[in-house]
C-alpha positions in Angstrom: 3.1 -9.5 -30.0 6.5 -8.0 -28.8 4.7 -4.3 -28.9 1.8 -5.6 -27.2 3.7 -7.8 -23.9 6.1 -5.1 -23.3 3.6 -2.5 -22.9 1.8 -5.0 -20.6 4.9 -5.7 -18.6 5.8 -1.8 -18.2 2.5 -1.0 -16.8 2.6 -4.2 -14.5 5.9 -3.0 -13.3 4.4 0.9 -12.4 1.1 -0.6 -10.6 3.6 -3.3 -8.4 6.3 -0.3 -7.8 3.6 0.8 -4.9 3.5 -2.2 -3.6 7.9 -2.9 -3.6 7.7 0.9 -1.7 4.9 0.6 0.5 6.8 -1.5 3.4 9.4 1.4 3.4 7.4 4.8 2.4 3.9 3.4 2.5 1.7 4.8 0.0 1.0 8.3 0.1 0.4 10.7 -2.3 4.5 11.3 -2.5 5.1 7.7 -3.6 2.6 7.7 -6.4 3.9 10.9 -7.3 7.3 9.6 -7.7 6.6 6.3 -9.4 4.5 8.2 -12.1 7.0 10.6 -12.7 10.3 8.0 -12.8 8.3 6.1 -15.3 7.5 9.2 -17.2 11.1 9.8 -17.3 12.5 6.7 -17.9 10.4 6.1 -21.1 11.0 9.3 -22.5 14.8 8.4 -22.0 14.1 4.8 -23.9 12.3 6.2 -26.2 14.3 8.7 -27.7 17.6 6.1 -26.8 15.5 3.3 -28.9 15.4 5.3 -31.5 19.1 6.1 -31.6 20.2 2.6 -31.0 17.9 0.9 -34.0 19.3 3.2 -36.3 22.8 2.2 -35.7 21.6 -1.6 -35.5 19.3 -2.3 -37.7 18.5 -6.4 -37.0 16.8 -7.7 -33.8 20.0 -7.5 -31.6 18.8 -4.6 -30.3 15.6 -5.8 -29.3 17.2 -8.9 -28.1 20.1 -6.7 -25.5 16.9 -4.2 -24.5 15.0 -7.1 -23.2 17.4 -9.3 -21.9 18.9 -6.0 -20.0 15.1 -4.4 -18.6 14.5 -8.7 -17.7 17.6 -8.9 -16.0 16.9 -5.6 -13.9 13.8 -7.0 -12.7 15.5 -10.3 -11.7 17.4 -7.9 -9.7 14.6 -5.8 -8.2 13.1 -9.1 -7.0 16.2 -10.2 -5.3 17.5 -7.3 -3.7 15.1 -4.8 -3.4 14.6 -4.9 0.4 18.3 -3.9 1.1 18.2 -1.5 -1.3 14.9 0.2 -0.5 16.5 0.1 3.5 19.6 1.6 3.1 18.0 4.4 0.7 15.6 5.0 3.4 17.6 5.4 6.1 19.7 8.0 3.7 17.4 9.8 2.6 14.8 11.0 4.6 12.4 13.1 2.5 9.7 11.7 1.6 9.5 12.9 -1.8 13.2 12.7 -2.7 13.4 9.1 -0.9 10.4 7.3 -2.8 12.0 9.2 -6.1 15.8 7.8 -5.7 13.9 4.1 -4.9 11.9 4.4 -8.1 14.7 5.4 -9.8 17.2 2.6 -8.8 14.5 -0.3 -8.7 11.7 0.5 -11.7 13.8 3.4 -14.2 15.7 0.6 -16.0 13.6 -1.9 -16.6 11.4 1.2 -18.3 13.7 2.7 -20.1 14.5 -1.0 -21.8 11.2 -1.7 -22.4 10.5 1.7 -23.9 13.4 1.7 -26.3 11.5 -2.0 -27.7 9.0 0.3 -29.9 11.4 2.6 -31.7 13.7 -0.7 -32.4 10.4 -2.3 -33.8 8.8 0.7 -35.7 12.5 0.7 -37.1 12.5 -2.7 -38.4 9.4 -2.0 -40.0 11.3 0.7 -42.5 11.8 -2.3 -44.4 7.7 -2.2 -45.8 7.5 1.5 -46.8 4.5 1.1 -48.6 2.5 0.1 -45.7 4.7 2.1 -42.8 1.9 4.2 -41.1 -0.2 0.8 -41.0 2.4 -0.7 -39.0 3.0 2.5 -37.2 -0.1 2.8 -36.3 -1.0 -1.1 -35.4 2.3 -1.3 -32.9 1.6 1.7 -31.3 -2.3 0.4 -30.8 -0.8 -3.1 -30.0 1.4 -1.1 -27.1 -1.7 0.8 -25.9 -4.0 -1.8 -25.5 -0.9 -3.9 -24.0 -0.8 -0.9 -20.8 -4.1 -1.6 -20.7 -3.7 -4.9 -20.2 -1.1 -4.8 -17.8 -2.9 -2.2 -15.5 -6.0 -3.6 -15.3 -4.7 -7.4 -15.3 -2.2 -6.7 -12.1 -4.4 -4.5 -10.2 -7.2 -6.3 -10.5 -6.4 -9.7 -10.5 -2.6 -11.0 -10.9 -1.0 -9.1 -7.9 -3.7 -10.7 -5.3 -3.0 -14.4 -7.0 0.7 -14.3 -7.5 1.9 -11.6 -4.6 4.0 -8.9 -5.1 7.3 -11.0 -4.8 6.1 -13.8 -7.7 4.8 -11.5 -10.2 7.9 -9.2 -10.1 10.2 -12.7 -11.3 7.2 -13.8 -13.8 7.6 -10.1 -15.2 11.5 -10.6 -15.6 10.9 -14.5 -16.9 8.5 -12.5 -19.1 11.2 -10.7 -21.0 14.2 -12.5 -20.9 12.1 -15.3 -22.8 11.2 -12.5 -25.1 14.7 -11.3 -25.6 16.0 -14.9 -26.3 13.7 -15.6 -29.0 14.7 -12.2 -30.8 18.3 -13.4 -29.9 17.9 -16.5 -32.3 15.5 -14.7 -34.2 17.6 -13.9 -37.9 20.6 -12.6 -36.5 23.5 -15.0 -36.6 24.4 -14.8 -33.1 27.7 -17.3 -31.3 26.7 -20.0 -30.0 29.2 -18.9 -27.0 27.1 -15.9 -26.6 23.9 -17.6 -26.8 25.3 -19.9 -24.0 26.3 -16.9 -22.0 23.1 -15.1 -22.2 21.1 -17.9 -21.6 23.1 -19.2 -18.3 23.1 -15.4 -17.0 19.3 -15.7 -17.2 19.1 -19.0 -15.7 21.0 -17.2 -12.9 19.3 -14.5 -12.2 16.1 -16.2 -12.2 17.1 -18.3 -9.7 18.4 -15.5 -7.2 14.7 -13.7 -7.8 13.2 -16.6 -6.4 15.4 -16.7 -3.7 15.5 -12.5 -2.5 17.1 -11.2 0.3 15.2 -10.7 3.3 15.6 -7.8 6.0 12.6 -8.0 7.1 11.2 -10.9 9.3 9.5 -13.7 7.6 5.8 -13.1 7.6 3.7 -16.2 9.5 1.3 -15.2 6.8 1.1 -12.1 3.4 -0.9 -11.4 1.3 -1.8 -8.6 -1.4 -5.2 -7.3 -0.9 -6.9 -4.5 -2.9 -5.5 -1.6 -1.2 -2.6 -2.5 0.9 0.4 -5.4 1.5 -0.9 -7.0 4.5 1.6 -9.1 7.1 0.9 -11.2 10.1 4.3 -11.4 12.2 4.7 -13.4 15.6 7.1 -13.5 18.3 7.2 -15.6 21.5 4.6 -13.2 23.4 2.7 -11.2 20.9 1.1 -11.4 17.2 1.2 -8.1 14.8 -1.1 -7.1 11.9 1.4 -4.5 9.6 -0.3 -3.3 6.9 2.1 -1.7 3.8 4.9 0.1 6.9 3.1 0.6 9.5 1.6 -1.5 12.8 -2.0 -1.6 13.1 -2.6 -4.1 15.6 -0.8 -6.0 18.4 -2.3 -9.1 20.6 -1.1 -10.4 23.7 -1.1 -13.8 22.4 -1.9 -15.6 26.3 -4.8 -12.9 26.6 -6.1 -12.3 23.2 -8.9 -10.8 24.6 -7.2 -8.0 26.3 -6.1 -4.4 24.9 -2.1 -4.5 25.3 -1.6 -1.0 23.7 -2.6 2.2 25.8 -3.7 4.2 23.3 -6.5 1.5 22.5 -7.2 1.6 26.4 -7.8 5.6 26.4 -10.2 5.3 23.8 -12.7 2.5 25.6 -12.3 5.4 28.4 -15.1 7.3 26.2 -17.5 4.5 27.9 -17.0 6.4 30.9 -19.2 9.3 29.5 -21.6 6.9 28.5 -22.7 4.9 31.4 -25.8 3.1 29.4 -24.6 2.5 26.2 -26.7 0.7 24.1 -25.3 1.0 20.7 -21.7 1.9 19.7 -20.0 1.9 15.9 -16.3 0.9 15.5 -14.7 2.8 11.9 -11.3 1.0 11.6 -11.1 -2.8 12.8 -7.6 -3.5 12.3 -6.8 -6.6 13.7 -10.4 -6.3 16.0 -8.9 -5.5 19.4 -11.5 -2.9 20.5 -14.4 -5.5 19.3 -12.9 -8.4 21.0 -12.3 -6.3 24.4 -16.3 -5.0 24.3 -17.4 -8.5 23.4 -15.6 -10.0 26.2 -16.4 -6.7 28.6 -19.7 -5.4 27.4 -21.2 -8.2 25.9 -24.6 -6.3 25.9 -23.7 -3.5 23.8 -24.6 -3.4 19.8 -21.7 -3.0 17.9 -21.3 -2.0 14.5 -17.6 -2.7 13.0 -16.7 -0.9 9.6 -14.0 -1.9 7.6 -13.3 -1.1 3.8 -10.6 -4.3 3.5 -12.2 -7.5 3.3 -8.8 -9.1 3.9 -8.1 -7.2 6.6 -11.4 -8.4 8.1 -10.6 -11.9 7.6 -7.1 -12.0 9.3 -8.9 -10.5 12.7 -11.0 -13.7 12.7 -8.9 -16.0 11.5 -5.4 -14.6 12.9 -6.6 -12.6 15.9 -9.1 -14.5 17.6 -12.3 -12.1 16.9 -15.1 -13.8 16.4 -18.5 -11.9 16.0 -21.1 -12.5 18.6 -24.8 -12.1 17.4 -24.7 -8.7 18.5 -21.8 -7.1 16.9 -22.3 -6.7 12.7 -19.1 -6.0 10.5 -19.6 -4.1 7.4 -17.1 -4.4 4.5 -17.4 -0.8 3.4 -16.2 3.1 3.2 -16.8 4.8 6.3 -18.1 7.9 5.0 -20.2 5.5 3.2 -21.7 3.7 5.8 -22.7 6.4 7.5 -24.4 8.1 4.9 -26.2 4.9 4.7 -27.3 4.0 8.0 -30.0 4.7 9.7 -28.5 4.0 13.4 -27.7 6.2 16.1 -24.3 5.4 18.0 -23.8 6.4 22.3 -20.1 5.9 21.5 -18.1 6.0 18.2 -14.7 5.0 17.9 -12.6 6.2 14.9 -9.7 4.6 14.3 -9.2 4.5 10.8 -5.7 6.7 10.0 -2.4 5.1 9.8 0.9 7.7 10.1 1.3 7.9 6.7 -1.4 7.4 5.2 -5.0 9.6 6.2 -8.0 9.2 3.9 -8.6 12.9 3.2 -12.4 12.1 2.9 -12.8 11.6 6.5 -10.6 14.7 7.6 -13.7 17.3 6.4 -16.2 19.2 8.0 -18.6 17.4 5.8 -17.6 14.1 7.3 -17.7 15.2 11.1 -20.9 17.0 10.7 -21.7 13.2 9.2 -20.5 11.8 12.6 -22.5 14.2 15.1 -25.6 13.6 13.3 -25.0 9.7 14.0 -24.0 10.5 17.4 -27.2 10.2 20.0 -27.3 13.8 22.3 -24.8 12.3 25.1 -22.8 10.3 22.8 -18.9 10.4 22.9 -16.6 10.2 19.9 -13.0 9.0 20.2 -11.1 9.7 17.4 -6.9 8.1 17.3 -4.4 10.3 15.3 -0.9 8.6 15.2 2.1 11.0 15.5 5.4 11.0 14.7 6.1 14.4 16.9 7.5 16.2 13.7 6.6 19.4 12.5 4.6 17.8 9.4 2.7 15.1 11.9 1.9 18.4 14.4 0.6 20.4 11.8 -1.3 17.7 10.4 -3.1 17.2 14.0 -3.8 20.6 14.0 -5.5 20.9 10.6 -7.5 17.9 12.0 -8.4 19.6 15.4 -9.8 22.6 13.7 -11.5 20.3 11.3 -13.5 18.6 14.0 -14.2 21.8 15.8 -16.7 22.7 13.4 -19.0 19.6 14.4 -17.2 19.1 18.1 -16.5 22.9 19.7 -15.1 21.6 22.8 -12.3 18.5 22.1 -10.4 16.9 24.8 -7.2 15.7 23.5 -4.9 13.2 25.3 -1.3 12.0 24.0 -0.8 8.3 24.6 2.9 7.1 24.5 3.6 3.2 23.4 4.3 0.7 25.6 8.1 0.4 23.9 10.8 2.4 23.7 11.2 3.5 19.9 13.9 5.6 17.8 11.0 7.9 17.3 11.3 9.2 20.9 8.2 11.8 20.1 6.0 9.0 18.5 2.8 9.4 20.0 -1.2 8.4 19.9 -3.2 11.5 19.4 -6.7 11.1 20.9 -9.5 13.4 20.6 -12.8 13.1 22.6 -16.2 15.1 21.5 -19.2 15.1 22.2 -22.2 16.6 25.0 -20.3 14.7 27.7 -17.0 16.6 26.9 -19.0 20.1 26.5 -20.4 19.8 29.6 -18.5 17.7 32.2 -15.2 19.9 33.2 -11.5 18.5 33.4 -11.7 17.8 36.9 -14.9 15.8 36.2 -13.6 13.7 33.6 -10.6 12.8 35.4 -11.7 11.9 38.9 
């Protein structure tokens, strides 16, 4: 059982890790990258350091101090990992190094003590040489089907009930219960020390359910398939942050309204299209484009694409869109829906890229070729690229530009500041236009 719940608890622990760094370093390619190989490295470490240890110690203390240490760590991750991941983020500001000094801090301990459980166990087991490859063989098959466990119980199902922030203390309740009973379990162990242990644990349990908060209390979170999603208020305006980064921002006395101006330059496509009658939103976010055309241009048909259900449920019940008859939302891929459909679009808006996150699949030629065939002969597409203004977020837009010239030749391209003043002075909305219109229609036309 021991073999079987810590590699359940060590897998857990590797699938949440993305979700302690996402409101810091989101969840690029980096982070996974770094989590992987800090696990990798931390249970090599345990395992070889299990192995050492049990051999010196040869009763169930060492079982007992490995769990109650990796339970105790993840106490500690629970409480204080916002500070932590913070001040590591404003230190370092790589974004592999960063995500790969927070992995090792927050998740590499708690690894490495749950690792070293096997060794301990296998060398217990030296006791029944007769039948030592059986129980080799059984605990190491009890640990594997344990990960499995773990992974597929967390990602699928245990991180959207519990959230993030309750699963990481049930994890650490998890093994400090573990540890106790191996504690008691045939070693003559102090009643002092049993006293101590056990009051450390009530401790620490209690600060994990009660973690230190840099960030602003949420009005609502929650843990969807693919992303930590966060509703924040403040007197004049409600946000949608999804994992680090702002996706949506209502005037809260004009809900209906488009406060940020890079959402306003995109509508301006409509000018291109002065008889739209069908248009196809790829991004909802918090449904700020949809609301503005249902209140505007109540006659157009609007088809709204979004691939996170929960994401589509706080922009109706959070943001104030509510579908008229005309507009149809689709929980699905992009790239998907529009190999799907049948429709033809006047005006496309694709707004589906976050700064640091891009889905590669729609950055291809394949996908844009994808969008002008579903684009009617004087239909406009309006594509939003966020930039940071540094040299990886230029190059980036670049790759992207070239990209869409294979389907688009001739690209307009517009940068659209924020309406505050940031620390990221450069910060900017990149947005492309394509389409006949844009071929056609000459600077001057298109801005007079």
């Amino acid at each position: 059982m021991t073999a079987l719940v810590t590699g359940a608890v060590v897998m857990a622990l590797e699938i949440l890790g993305s979700r302690l760094l996402a409101p810091v370093f989101g969840s690029s390619l980096y982070v996974w990258g770094a989590l992987i190989g800090v696990i990798l490295a931390a249970m090599s470490s345990g395992y070889a350091f299990g192995g050492w240890i049990s051999d010196r110690y040869t009763d169930g203390r060492v079982l007992a101090a490995l769990l109650l240490f990796s339970g105790s760590w993840t106490f500690l991750i629970a409480w204080g990992k916002q500070p932590i991941l913070f001040e590591i983020e404003k230190l370092v500001q790589d974004p592999r190094l960063g995500p790969c000094l927070a992995a090792t801090i927050l998740l590499a301990p708690p690894a490495f003590g749950l690792s070293g459980v096997l060794p301990a166990m296998l060398r217990l087991a030296v006791a029944d040489m007769d039948h030592l490859g059986r129980q080799t063989g059984r605990m190491i098959a009890l640990s594997t089907v344990g990960s499995l466990v773990g992974t597929w119980g967390t990602a699928f199902f245990l991180l959207s009930w519990l959230g993030s922030q309750s699963l990481v203390a049930w994890l650490g309740g998890i093994q400090v219960v573990l540890g106790m009973l191996w504690l008691m379990k045939g070693t003559a162990v102090r009643p002092v020390l049993l006293l101590l242990a056990l009051g450390g644990s009530v401790l620490l349990g209690t600060l994990a359910l009660h973690p230190i908060q840099r960030l602003n209390t949420p009005i609502y979170q929650e843990e969807s398939p693919y992303q930590q999603v966060r509703i924040r208020d403040d007197e004049f305006f409600r946000y949608l942050i999804l994992d680090r980064t702002f996706h949506a921002t209502m005037w809260k006395t004009a809900p209906g309204s488009l406060f940020l101006p890079y959402s306003q330059m995109m509508v301006a496509s409509l000018a291109w299209t002065p008889e739209p009658k069908r248009g196809l939103i790829l991004g909802h976010g918090g449904g700020s484009i949809a609301k503005w055309l249902a209140q505007y241009w109540p006659s157009l048909e609007v088809d709204v694409v979004e691939f996170d259900p929960v994401v589509v449920r706080m922009a109706e019940e959070y943001f104030d869109y509510h579908p008229p008859a005309n507009h149809q939302v689709f929980v699905k891929d992009g790239r998907a829906f529009l190999h799907a459909t049948d429709h033809m679009y006047d005006v496309m808006w694709i707004d589906a890229f976050a700064r640091d996150m891009i889905p590669f699949h729609l950055t291809t030629e394949e996908f844009y070729s994808l969008v002008r065939k579903h684009l009617n002969p004087n239909g406009v597409v309006a594509v939003n690229l966020a930039s940071s203004g540094k040299e990886g977020d230029l190059a980036r837009a670049a790759a992207v530009i070239q990209t869409m010239k294979q389907a688009f030749p001739v690209l307009q391209t517009f940068a659209v500041e924020g309406p505050w003043k940031t620390g990221m002075t450069q910060a900017k909305n990149l947005i492309f236009f394509g389409g006949r219109p844009i071929e056609t229609y000459t600077y001057d036309d298109m801005v007079t």
